[in-house]
TIBA-130128 format. One record per atom (N, C-alpha, C): z, x, y; residue in three letters. Coordinates in steps of 0.1 Angstrom, whole numbers, plus 5000, padded with zeros to 4 digits. Layout:
N
ZXYALA
...
# end
This chain:
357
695797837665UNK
695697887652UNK
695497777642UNK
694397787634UNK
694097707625UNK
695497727612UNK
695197537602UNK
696897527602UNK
696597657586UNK
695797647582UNK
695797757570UNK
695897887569UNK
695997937582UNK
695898057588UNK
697998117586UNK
698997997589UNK
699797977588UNK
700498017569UNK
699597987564UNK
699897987547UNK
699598097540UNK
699098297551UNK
698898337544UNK
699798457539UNK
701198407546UNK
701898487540UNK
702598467527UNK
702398367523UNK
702598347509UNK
701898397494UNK
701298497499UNK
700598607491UNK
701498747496UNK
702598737504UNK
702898847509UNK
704298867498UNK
704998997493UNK
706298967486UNK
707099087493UNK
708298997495UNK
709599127504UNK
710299147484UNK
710999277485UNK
711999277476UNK
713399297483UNK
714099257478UNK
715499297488UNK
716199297479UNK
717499487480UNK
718199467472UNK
719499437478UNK
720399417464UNK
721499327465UNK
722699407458UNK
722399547459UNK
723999607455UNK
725599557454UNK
725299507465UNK
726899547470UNK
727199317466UNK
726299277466UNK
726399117460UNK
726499107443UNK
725699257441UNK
725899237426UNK
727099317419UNK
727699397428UNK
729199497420UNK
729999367423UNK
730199237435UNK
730899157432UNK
730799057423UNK
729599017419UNK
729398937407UNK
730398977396UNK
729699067396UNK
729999147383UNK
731599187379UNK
731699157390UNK
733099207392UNK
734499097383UNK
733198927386UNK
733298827381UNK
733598827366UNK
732398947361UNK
732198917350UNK
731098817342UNK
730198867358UNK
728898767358UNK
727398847362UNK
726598817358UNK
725498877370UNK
725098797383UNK
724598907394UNK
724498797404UNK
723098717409UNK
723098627415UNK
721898577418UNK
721498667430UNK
720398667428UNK
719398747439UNK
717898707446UNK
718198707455UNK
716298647463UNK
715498797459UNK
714598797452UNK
713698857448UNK
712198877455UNK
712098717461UNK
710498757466UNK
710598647478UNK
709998647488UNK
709698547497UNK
708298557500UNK
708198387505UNK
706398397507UNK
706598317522UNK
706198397532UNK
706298337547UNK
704998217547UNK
705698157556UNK
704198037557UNK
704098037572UNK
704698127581UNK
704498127596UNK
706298117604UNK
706198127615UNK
707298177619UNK
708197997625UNK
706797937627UNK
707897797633UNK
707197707621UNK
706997727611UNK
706697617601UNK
707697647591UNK
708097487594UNK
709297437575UNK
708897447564UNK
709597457553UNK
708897377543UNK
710197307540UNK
709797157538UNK
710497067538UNK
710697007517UNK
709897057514UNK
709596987498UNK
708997097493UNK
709697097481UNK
709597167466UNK
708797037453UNK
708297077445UNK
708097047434UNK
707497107424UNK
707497117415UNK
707597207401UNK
706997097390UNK
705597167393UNK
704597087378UNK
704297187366UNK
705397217359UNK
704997247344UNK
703697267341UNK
703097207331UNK
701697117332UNK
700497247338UNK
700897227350UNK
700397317355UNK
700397487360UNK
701497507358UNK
702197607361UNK
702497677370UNK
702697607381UNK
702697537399UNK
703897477404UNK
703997517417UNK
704997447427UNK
704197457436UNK
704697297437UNK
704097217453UNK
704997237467UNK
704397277472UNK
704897317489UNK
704997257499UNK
705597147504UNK
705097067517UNK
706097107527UNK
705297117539UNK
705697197549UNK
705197097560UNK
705397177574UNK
705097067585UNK
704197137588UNK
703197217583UNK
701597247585UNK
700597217572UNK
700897097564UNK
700397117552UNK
700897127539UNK
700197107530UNK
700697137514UNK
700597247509UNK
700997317499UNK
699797427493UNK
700397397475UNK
699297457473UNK
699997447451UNK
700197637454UNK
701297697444UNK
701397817444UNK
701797847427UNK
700797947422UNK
700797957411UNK
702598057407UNK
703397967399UNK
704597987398UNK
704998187390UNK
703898187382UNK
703898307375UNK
703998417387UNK
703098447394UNK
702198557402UNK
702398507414UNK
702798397420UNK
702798357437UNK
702098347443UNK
700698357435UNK
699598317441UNK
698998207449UNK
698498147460UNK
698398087468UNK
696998027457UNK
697197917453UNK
695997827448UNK
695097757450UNK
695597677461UNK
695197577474UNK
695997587483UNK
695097497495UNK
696397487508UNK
695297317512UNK
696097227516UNK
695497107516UNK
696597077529UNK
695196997539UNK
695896957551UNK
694796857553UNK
694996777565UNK
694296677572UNK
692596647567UNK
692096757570UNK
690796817561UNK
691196767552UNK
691396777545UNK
691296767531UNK
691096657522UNK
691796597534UNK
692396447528UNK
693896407526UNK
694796497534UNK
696296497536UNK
696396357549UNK
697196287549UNK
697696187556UNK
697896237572UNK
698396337567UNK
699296437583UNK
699796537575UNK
699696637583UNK
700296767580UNK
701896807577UNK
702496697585UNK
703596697584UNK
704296657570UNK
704496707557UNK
704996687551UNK
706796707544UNK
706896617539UNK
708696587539UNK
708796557528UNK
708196477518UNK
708396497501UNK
707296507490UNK
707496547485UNK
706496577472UNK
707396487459UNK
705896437453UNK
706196377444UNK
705596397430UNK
705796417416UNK
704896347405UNK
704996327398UNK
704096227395UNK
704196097385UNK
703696147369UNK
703696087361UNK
703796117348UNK
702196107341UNK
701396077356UNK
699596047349UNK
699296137355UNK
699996217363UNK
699596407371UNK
698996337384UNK
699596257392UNK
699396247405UNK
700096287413UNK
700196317425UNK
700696427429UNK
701096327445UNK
702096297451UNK
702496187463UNK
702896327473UNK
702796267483UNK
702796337492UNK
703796247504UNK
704496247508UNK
705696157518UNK
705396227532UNK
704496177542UNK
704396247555UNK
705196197562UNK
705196227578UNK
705896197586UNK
705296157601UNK
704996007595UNK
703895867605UNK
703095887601UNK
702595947586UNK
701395967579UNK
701295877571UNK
702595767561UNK
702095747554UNK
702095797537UNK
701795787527UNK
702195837516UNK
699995847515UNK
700195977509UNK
698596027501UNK
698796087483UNK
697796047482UNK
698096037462UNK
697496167464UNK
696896257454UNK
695796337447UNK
695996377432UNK
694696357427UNK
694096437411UNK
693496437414UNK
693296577409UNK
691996627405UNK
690296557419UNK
690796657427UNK
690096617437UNK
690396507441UNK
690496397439UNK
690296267447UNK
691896237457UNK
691796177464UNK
692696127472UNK
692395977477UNK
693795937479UNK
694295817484UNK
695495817491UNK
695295777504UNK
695995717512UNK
696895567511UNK
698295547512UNK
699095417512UNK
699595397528UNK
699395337533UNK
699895237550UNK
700295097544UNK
701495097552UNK
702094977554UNK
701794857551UNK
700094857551UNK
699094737552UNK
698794737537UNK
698794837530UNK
698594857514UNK
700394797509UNK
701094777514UNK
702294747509UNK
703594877512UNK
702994957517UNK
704295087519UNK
704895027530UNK
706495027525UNK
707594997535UNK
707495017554UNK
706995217552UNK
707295257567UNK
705895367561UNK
705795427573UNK
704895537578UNK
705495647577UNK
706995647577UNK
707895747578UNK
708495767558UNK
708195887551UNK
708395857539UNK
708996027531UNK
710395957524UNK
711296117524UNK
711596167509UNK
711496087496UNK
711896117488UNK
710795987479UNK
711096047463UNK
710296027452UNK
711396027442UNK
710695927434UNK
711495927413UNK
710695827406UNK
710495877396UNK
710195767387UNK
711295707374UNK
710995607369UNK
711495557357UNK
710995597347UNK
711695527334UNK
711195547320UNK
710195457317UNK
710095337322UNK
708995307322UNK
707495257331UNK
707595377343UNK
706795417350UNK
706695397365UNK
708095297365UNK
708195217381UNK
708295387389UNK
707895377401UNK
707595467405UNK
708195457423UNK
709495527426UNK
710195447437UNK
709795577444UNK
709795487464UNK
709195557473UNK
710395537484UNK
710895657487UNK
712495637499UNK
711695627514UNK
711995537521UNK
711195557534UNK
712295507547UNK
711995547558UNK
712895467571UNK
713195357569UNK
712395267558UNK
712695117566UNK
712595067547UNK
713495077541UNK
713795057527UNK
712995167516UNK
713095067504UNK
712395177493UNK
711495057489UNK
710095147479UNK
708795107476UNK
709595127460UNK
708794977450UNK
708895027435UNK
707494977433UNK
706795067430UNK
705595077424UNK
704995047411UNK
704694937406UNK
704394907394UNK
703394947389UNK
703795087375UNK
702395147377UNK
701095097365UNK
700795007360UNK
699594957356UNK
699094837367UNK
699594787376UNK
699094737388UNK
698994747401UNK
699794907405UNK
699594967414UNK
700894867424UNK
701494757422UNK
702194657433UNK
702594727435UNK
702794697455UNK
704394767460UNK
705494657457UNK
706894677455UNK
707694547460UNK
708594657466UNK
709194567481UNK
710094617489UNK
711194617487UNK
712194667490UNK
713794667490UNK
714494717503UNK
714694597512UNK
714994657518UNK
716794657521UNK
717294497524UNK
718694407527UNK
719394447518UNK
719094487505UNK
719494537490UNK
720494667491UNK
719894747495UNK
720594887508UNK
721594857515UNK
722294977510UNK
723695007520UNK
722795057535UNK
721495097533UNK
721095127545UNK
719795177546UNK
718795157552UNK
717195087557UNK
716295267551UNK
717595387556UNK
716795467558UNK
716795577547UNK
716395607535UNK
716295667525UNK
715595767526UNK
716895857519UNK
715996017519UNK
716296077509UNK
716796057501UNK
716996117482UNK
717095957474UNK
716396027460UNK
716495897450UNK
716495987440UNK
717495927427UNK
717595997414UNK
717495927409UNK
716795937394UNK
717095827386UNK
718195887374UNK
719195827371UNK
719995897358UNK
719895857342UNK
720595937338UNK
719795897320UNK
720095727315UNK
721095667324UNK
720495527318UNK
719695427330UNK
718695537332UNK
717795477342UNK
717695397350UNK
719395407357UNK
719595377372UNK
719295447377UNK
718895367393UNK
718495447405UNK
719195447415UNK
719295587417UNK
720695597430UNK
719695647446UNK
720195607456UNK
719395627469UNK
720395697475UNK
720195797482UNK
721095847495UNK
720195757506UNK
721295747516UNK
720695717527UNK
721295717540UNK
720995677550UNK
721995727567UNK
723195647564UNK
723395517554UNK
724595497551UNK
725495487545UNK
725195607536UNK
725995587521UNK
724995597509UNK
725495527502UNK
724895627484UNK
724395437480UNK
723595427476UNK
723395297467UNK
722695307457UNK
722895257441UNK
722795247432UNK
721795097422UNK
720995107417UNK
720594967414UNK
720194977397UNK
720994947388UNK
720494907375UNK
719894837370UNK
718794767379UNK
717594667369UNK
718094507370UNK
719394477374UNK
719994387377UNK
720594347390UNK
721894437394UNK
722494457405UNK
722594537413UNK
722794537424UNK
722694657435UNK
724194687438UNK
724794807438UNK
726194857444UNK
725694977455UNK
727194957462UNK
726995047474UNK
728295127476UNK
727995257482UNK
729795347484UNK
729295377494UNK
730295397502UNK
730195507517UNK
731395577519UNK
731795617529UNK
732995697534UNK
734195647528UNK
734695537533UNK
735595457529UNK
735995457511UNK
734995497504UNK
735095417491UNK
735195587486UNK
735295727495UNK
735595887492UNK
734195917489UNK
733695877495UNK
731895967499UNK
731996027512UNK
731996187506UNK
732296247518UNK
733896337522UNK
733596447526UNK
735196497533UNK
735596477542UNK
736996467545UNK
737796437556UNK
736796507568UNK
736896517581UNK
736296627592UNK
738096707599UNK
738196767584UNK
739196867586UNK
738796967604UNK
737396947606UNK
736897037615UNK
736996967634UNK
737196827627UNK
737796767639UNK
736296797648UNK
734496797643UNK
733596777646UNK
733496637652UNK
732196607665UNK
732396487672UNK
731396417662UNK
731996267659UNK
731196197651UNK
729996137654UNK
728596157648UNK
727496117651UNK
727096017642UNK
726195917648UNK
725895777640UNK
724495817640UNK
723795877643UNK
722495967643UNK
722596107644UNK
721996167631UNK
722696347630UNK
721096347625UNK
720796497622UNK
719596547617UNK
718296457622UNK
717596397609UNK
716296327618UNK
716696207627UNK
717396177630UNK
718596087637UNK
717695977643UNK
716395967652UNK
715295827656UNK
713995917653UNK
713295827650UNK
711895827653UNK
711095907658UNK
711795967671UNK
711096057677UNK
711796237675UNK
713196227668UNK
713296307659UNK
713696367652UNK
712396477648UNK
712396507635UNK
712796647628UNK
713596727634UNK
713896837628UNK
715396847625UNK
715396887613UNK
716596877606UNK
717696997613UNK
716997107615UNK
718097177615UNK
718997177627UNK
720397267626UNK
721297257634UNK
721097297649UNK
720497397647UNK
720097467663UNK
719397347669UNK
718597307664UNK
717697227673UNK
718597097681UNK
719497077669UNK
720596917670UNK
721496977680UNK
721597157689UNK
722397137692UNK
723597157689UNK
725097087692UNK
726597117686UNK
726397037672UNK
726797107662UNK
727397067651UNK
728096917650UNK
727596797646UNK
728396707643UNK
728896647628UNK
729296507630UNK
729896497614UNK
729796337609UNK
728796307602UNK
728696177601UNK
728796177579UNK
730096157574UNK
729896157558UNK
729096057551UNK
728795967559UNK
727895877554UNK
725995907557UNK
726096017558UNK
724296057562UNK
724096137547UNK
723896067537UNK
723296137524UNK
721796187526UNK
721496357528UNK
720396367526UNK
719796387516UNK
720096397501UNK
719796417489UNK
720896427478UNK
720296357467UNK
721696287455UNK
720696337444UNK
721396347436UNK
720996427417UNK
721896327413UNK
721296297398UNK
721896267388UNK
722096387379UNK
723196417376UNK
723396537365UNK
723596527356UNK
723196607345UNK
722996567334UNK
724196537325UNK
725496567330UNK
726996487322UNK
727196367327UNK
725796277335UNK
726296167340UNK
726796137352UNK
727596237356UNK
727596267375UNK
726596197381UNK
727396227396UNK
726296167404UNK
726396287417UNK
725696377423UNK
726096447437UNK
725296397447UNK
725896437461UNK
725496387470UNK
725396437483UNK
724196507487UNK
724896597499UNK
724896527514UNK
725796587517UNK
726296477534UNK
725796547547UNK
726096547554UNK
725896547571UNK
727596607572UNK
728196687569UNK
728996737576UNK
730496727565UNK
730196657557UNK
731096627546UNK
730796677533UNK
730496817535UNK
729996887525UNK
729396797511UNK
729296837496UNK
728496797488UNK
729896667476UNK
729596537470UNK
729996487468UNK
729396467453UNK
730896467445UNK
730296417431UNK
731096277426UNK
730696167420UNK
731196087416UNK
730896047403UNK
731996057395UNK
732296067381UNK
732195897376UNK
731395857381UNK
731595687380UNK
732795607384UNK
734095637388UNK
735495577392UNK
735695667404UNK
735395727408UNK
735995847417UNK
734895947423UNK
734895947440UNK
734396047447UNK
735096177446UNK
734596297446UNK
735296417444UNK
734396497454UNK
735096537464UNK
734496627476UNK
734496757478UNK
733696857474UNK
734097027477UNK
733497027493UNK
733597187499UNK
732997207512UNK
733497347516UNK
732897367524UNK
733097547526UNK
734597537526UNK
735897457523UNK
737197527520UNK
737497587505UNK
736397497493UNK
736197517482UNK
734697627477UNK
734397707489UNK
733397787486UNK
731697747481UNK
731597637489UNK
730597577491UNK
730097687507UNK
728597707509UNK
728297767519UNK
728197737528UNK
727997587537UNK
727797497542UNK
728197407543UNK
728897257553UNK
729097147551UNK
727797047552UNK
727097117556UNK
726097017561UNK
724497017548UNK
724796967539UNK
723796957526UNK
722696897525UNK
721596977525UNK
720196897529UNK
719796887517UNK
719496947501UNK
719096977489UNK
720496997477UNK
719796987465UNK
720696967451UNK
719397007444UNK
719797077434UNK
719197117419UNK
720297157405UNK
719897107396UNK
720697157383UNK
719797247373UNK
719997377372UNK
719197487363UNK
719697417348UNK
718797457339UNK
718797457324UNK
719797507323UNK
721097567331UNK
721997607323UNK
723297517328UNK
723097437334UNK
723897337339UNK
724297357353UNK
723897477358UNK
724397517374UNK
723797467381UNK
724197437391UNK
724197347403UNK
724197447420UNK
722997407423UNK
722597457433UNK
722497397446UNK
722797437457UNK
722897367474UNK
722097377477UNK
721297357485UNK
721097397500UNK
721297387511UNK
722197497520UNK
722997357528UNK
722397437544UNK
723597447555UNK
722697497567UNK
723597657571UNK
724097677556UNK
724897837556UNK
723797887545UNK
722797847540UNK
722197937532UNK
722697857515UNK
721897927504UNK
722297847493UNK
723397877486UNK
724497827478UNK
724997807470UNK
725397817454UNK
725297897450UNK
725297867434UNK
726897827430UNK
726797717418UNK
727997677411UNK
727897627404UNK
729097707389UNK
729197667377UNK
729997597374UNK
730897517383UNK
731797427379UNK
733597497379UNK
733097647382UNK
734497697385UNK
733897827394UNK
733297927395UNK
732897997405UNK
731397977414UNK
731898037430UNK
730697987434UNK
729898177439UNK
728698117445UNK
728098227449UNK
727298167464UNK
727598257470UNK
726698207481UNK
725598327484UNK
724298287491UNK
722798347495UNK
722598327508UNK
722598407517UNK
722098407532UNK
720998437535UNK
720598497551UNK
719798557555UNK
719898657550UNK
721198767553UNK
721498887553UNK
721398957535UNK
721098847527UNK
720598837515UNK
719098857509UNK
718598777523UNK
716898777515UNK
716798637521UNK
717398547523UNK
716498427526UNK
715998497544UNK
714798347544UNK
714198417561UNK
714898307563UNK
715598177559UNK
716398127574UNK
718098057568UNK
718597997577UNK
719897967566UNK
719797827565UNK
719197757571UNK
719197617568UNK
717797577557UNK
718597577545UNK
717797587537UNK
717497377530UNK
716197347531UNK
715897207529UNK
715497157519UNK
715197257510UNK
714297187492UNK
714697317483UNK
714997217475UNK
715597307460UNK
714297287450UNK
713797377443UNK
713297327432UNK
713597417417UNK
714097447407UNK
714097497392UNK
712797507386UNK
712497637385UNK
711097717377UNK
711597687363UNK
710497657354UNK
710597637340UNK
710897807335UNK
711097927341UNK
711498017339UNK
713098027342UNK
713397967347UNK
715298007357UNK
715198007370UNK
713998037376UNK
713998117385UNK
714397987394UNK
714797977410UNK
715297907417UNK
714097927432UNK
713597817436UNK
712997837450UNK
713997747460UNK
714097827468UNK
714197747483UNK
713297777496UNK
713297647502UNK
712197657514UNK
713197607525UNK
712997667532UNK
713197727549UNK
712497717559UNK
712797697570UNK
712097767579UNK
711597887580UNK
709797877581UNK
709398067581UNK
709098047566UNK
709297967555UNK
708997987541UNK
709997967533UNK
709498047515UNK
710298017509UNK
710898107501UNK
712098127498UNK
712498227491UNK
712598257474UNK
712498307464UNK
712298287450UNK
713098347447UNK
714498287438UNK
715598367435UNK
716098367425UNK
716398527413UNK
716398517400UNK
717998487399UNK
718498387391UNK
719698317391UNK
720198407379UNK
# end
């Protein structure tokens, strides 16, 4: 099956209702969130990455058959961009953009691929990129432009294009979330903990320092969980087999906008640090999942999961959880992104779900 052939359910829309999720909302004294629409991309394809260009009035799709742009209004299928095209590899893991409307692309042994406005460029190792293997994107205020990969992070200097490396700097080699927060530190998740770098110095927390929950669950501890080596690469639980518990595997960290920091873990549900202090919730505190692959904060300050029980909503005192049995098509949910409407996407396995919060 050709790989575009895979993207055309994303013109397709399920509605699904949610009665009996919204008399308990409500019950709150709230309305509830609801999946509204899904757009299938095929039955064994991820999507691994979300992104949301304004600008354009678009979210970027990367999946492990490809990119696509989808018109955020209408769900219209825009483009679908793969190998052809001028994609690195099909396999995509993060989406990036930069502030001149370039559009990064993070494959997996692909390499990083730029595009505007038709043109494309390819980055290897030999151009200065860290690894081949590349998971997460942020930029600064004033344009540095950081690249999370296996084997350190890339800061990109953007009127001369430099890479410079970081690698020793790291609590640990293998980076898969980067935030930047409002006084334009940059925080890394990574397979070993959380690291932080202000323009000066580098700090590091892990387990030890309350990143991460106890394994109340008495799970067997893994030193490789999720993309665990090189050879691999699939995040979710079924594939990994038994459930394990490693609190030091950060797959994605937000800076929030009160200055927070979250963090989601490998088995130690999602983590906030208030600058002095780790603070740990997890499905005992109504979290859906321990195992947190994605973070998003809506315009209204809520805070969104995605973990491997389906997504999450929370306002800082009630939560909501979203399943299958809800509307999503799978529960291990991998990329969060916030529509300049409210609206909420997550991508899944099989696709992505569109959910009015």
């Amino acid at each position: 099956m050709k790989p575009e052939l895979l993207f055309r359910g994303l013109l397709l829309h399920a509605m699904f209702a949610a009665a009996a999720l919204a008399a308990s909302a409500l019950a709150w004294g709230q309305p509830a969130a609801r999946v509204k629409d899904v757009y299938e991309v095929g039955p064994t394809v991820y999507v691994r990455a979300l992104a949301v260009e304004p600008a354009r009035g678009a979210i970027w799709v990367g999946t492990s058959a490809g990119v696509h742009e989808v018109d955020l209004a209408d769900g219209r299928l825009r483009n679908t961009f793969t190998r052809k095209d001028g994609l690195a590899n099909e396999y995509v893991f993060a989406v990036g953009l930069d502030r001149d409307g370039h559009k990064w692309f993070g494959t997996n042994a692909g390499g990083v691929s730029r595009y505007k406005d038709g043109a494309w460029k390819t980055f290897f190792p030999m151009h200065g990129l860290a690894d081949y293997w590349v998971y997460s994107f942020a930029q600064q205020r004033n344009g540095d432009f950081w690249i999370g990969t296996w084997a350190g992070v890339n800061k990109v200097a953007p009127k001369t294009g430099r890479f410079t490396t970081y690698v020793k700097e790291l609590v640990n080699e293998w980076v898969y979330g980067i935030s930047v927060d409002a006084r334009d530190r940059v925080w890394f998740g990574t397979e070993g903990g959380v690291s932080m770098y202000d323009g000066k110095r580098w700090v590091a927390w892990t387990h030890k320092d309350g990143l991460g929950a106890p394994n109340t669950d008495n799970l067997p501890f893994s030193a490789n969980t999720g993309l665990g080596t090189r050879t691999r690469h699939d995040l979710s639980v079924a594939a990994e087999g038994q459930s394990t518990y490693n609190p030091n595997y950060v797959f994605a960290i937000l800076a929030a906008r009160d200055g927070s920091i979250w963090a989601g873990t490998w088995g130690g549900g999602v983590a906030r640090f208030d600058g002095k202090t780790w603070h740990n919730l997890t499905r005992a505190d109504g979290l859906a999942g321990n195992i947190v692959y994605s973070l998003a904060q809506d315009r209204a300050g809520v805070f969104w999961f995605g973990t491997d029980r389906g997504v999450s909503r929370y306002d800082g005192q009630r939560w909501q959880t979203l399943g299958v049995s809800d509307g999503l098509l799978d529960s291990n949910v991998y990329a969060i992104a916030v529509a300049p409407d409210g609206d909420i996407w997550a991508g899944t396995r099989k696709g992505v779900a569109r959910i009015a919060p």
